[in-house]
N, C-alpha and C positions, 0 to 999 in steps of 0.2 A: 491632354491631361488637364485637370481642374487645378484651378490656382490653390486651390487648400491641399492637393496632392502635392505639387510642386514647391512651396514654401519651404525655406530651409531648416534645421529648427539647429538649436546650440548644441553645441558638443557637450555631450551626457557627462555631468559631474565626477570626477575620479579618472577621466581618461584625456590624453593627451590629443590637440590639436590637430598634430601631424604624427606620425610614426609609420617609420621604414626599417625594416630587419632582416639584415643579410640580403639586401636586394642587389641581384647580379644580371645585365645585361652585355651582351658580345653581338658585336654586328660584322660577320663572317670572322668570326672567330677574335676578334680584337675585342678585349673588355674595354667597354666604355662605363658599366660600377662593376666594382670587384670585392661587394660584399657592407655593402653601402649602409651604414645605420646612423638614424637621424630622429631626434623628437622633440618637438615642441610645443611648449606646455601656450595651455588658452589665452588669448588677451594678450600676449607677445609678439615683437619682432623679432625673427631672426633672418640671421645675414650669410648669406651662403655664397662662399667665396670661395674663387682658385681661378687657374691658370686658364685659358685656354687648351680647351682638350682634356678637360679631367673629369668631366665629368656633369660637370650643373645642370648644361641645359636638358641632359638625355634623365637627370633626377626629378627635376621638374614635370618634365613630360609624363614620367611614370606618375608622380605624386597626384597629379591633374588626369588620369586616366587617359592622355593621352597614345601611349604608350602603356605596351604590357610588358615585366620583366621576366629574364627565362627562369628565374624562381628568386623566393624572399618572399615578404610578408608588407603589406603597405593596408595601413590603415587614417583613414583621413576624416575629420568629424562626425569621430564613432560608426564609421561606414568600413566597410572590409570593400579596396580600390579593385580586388581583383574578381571577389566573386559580386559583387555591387557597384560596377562601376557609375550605370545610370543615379542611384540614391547620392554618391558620392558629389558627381558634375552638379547635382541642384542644391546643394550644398557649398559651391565654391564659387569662386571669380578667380577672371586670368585677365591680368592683363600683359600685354606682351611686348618685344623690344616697337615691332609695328605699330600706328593707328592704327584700329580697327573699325573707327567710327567713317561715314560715306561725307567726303568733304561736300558734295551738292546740296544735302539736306543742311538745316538749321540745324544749331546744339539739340532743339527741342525735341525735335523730329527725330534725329537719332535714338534718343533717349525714351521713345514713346516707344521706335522699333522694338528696340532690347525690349522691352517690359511685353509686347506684343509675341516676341519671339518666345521670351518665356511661358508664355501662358497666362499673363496677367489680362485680364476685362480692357477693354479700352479706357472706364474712366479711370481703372487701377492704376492704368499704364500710364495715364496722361497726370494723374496725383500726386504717383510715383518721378516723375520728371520735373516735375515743379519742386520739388521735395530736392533732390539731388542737383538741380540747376541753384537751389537757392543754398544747399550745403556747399558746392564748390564754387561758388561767389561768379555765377557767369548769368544768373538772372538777365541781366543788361545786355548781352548777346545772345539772349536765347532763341531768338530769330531772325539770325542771322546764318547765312551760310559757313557751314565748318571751315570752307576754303578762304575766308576774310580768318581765322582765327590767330595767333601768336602761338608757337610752339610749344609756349605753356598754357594756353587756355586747352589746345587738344589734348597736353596730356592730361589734364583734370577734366576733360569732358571724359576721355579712354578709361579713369578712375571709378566715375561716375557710371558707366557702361557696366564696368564690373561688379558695380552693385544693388544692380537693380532690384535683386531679391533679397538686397541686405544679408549675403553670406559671411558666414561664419567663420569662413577662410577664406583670404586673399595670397593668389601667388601674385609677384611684381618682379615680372624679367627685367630687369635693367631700364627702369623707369623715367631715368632723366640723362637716358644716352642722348648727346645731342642739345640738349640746350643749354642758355644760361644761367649764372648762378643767381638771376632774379629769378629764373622760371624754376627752377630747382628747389631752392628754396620755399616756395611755393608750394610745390609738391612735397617736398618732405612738411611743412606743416599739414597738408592734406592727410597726409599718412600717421601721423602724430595725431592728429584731431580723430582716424578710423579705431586705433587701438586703445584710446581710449573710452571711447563706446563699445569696446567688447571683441572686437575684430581680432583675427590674428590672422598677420602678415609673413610670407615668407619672401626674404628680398634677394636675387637675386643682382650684382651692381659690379662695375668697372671702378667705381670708384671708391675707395679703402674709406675716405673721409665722409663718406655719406651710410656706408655700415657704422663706423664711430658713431655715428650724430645719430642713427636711429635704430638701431639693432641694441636687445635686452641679451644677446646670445649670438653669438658669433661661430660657426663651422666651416671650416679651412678643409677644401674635397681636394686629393689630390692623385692622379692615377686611380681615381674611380671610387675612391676610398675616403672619408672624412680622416683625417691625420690629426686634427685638435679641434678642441671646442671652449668655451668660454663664455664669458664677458669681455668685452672688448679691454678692459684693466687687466682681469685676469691673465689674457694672452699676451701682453705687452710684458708685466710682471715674470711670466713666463720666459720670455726670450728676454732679456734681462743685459747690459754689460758683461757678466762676466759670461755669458753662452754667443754674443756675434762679436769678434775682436775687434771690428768696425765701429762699433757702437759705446759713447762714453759717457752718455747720458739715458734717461727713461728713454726707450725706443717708439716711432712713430707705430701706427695699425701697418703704415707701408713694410716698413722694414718688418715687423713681424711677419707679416706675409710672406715677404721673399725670402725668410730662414726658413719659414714652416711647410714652405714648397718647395727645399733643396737652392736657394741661390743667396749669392752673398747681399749682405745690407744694399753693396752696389749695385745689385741688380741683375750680377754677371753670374753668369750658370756656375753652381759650385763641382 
């Protein structure tokens, strides 16, 4: 395919990001969504939370054409996921809980691949990596083997992989599983720095305080199902002192979490 076919273009004015309706999957008969609805408007982050087992990562999967759902409605930068799923994929970036990147090769190298794999020209592909080596500040390693790297320079090279074609949507499974909060940090200004050039991020994360810090919208999946949605204030406002009898102050994202998934401020299954 021609690199002018391939090119992603923005999500058409008047429509939403991402959008999922009534999407239902069962794997032998177990629902893993049960009716899943989600949408997130352009240029945002949002933060898609819950428990193990609820749901996330089999949402994802579907949102990214991964996976097909046994019915519902998934629409992703103005592309219909089910009956378009190939316009959809050139349209997005995934990056995932994994490296993806080949630790033997250089940052550069990798980063040519991607652009090669896509369908980019070679000089495109090699412009293209100079371009993104010098937006996530590893210029100075770029020929170097991925295997010399710090846990946070791969996860901003894995960033950079994902957008080789400058998509219009970024999913991020749980981004900064694993490292430190220098390397984290890190990454959350990467991510910070993607949406406001235009990007919209769905984040996926283990950790409540890293939705806080970067999530414009917050949805809480639980049993398959999103059970609340917000701003991170709104849903804190929400679960409130006078709804957790534990709670005698403004509540953390944690403890709202564990109300809005069924368990006490403590943690302990209600």
């Amino acid at each position: 395919m021609p690199y002018e076919e391939a090119a992603p273009r923005a999500v058409p004015p008047g429509e939403p990001a991402i959008e999922a309706v009534e999407v239902r999957k069962s794997y032998r008969g177990v629902p893993a969504l049960d009716g899943f609805d989600l949408t997130v408007a352009p240029g945002s982050v949002c933060g898609l939370l819950g428990p193990n087992g609820a749901g996330k990562t089999t949402a994802v999967r579907i949102l990214a054409t991964l996976l097909r759902p046994d019915s519902g409605r998934v629409r992703v930068a103005g592309c219909d996921a089910l009956a378009d799923p190939r316009a959809v994929r050139y349209r997005i970036g995934l990056v995932g809980q994994n490296a993806s990147v080949d630790e033997v090769l250089t940052g550069r190298q990798n980063l040519v691949l991607f652009g090669r794999l896509h369908h980019l020209p070679g000089a495109g592909a090699r412009r293209r990596a100079d371009e993104l080596l010098e937006r996530f500040e590893l210029t100075g390693a770029a020929d170097r083997p991925v295997a010399g790297y710090s846990g946070g320079m791969r996860r901003r090279l894995d960033l950079a992989a994902g957008l080789v074609l400058s998509p219009p949507v970024l999913f991020l499974d749980e981004p900064t599983t694993g490292l430190d909060p220098r390397a984290r940090l890190d990454v959350w200004t990467s991510v910070r720095s993607l949406v406001g050039s235009g990007t919209t991020v769905l984040l996926t994360t283990q950790y409540l305080e890293e939705a806080d810090q970067l999530a414009d919208r917050i949805a809480v999946i639980d049993a398959g199902r999103v059970v609340a949605e917000g701003t991170p204030d709104e849903l804190k406002a929400r679960v409130g002192p006078d709804r957790v009898e534990t709670i005698t102050r403004k509540p953390t994202l944690d403890e709202v979490f564990l109300h809005l998934t069924g368990q006490h401020a403590t943690g302990r299954a209600s």
